[in-house]
C-alpha positions in Angstrom: 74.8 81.2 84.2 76.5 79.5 87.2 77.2 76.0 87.9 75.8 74.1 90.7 76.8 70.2 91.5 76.8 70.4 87.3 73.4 72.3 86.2 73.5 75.4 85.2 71.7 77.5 88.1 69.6 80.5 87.1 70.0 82.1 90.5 71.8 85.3 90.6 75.9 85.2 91.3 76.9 87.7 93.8 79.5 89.0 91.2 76.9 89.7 88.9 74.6 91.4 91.2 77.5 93.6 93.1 76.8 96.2 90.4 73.4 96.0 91.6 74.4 96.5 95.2 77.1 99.3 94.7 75.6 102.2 95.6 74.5 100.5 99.1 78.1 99.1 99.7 80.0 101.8 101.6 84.2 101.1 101.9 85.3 103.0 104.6 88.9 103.0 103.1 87.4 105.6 100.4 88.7 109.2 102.5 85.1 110.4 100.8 83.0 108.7 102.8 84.2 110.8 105.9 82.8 114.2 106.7 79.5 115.7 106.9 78.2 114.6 103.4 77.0 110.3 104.1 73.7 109.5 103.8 73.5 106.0 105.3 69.9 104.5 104.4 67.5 104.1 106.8 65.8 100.9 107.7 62.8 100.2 109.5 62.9 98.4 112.7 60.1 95.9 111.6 61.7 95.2 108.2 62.5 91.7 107.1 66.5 90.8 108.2 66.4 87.6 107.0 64.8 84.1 106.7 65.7 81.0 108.6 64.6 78.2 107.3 63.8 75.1 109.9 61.6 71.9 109.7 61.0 72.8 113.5 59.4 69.8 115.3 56.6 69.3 112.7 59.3 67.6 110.3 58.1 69.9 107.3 60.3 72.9 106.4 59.3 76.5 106.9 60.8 79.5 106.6 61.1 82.1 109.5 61.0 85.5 109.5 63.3 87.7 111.6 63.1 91.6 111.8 66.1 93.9 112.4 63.9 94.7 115.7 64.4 91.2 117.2 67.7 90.7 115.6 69.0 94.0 117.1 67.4 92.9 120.3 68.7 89.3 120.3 72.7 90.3 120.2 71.8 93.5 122.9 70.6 91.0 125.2 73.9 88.2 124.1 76.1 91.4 124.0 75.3 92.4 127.5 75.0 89.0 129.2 79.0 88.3 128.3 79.6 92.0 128.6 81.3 91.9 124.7 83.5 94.6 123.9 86.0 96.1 121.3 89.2 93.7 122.9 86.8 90.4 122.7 87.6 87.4 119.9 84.6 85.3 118.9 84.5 82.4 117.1 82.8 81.2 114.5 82.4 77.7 114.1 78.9 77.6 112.1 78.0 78.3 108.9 76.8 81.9 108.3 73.6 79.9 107.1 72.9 78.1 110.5 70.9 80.8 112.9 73.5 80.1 115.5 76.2 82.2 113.6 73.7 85.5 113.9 75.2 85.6 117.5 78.5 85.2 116.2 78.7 87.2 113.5 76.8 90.3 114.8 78.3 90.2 118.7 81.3 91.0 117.2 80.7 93.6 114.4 78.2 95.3 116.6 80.5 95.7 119.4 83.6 96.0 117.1 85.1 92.8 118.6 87.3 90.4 116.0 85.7 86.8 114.5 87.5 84.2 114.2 85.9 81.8 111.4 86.8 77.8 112.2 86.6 75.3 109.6 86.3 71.9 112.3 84.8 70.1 109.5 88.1 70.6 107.2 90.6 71.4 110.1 89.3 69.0 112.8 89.3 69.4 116.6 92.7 67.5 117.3 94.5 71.4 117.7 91.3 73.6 118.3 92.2 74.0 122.1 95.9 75.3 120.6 94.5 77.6 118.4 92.3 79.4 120.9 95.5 80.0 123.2 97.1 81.0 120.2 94.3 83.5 119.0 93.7 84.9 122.4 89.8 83.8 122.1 88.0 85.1 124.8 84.7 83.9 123.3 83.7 80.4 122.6 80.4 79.3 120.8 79.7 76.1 119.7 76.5 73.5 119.3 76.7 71.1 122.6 77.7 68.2 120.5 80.9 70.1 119.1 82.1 71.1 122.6 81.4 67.7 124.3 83.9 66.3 121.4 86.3 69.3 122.2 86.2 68.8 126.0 87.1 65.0 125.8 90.1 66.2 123.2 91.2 68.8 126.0 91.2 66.0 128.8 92.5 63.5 126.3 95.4 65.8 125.6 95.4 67.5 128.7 95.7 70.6 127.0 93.9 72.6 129.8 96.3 75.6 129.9 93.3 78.4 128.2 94.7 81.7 129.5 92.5 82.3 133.3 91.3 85.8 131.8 88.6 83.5 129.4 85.7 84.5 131.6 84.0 84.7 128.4 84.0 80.9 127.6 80.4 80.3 127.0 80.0 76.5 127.4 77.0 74.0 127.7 76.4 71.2 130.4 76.8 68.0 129.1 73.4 66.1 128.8 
């Protein structure tokens, strides 16, 4: 079993349930997997994606159901409203648990784009506006409160120089 914060968890590891997910994990790398002869599975529209759990406004978590329908649906309208494509470089500044990362994470393998994962919590904000010069990020995603905090570093630092082709920069109004 697995320790968690000290107990011993019962849920399953990932590493001992990859043999149970081998035959649906396909490496392209494997020359094999080219030609006439894959068989990708086939998944109903309406099937369960995945849950995201929220205590909404009632207080009292809940769990929510998304379908690959409305999840395929979601990034097509995201993908087509910032015109993503192939050259584009997201970033990912929340946790792949946190329904804002479903944008993130899908824009960019759907459309073949590259993600850029940001640890803010471990690497801060002080050089965020340096790194996303220095990665070429063309788009930004964040929750309002981390890009108020990353707009008054930028004007503190007057580190304003993001290359003028960024059209992509999503960004919220400050409330």
């Amino acid at each position: 079993m697995d320790q968690i914060h000290g107990r011993e968890s019962k849920a399953p590891s990932p590493l001992r349930s990859a043999g149970a997910l081998q035959k649906c994990l396909i490496n392209i790398d494997d020359e094999h997997w080219f030609g006439d002869t894959v068989s990708l599975p086939v998944v109903d529209p309406d099937r369960l994606a995945y849950i995201l759990y929220t205590s909404g406004s009632t207080g009292q978590p809940k769990g929510v159901t998304q379908n690959h329908r409305n999840v395929l649906h979601y990034i097509r309208v995201y993908t087509n409203n910032l015109h993503l494509n192939a050259a584009d470089r997201l970033t990912l500044f929340s946790s792949y648990c946190f329904d804002a990362s479903v944008m993130d994470i899908y824009g960019a393998l759907l459309n073949g784009a590259t993600l850029y994962p940001i640890d803010i919590k471990q690497e801060g904000l002080a050089g965020l506006s340096q790194r996303l010069i220095d990665e070429g990020i063309t788009v930004y995603h964040s929750t309002p409160t981390v890009y108020r905090y990353f707009v008054n570093e930028v004007a503190q630092t007057s580190v304003c120089d993001l290359p003028a082709d960024v059209h992509k920069l999503e960004s919220m109004t400050p409330s």
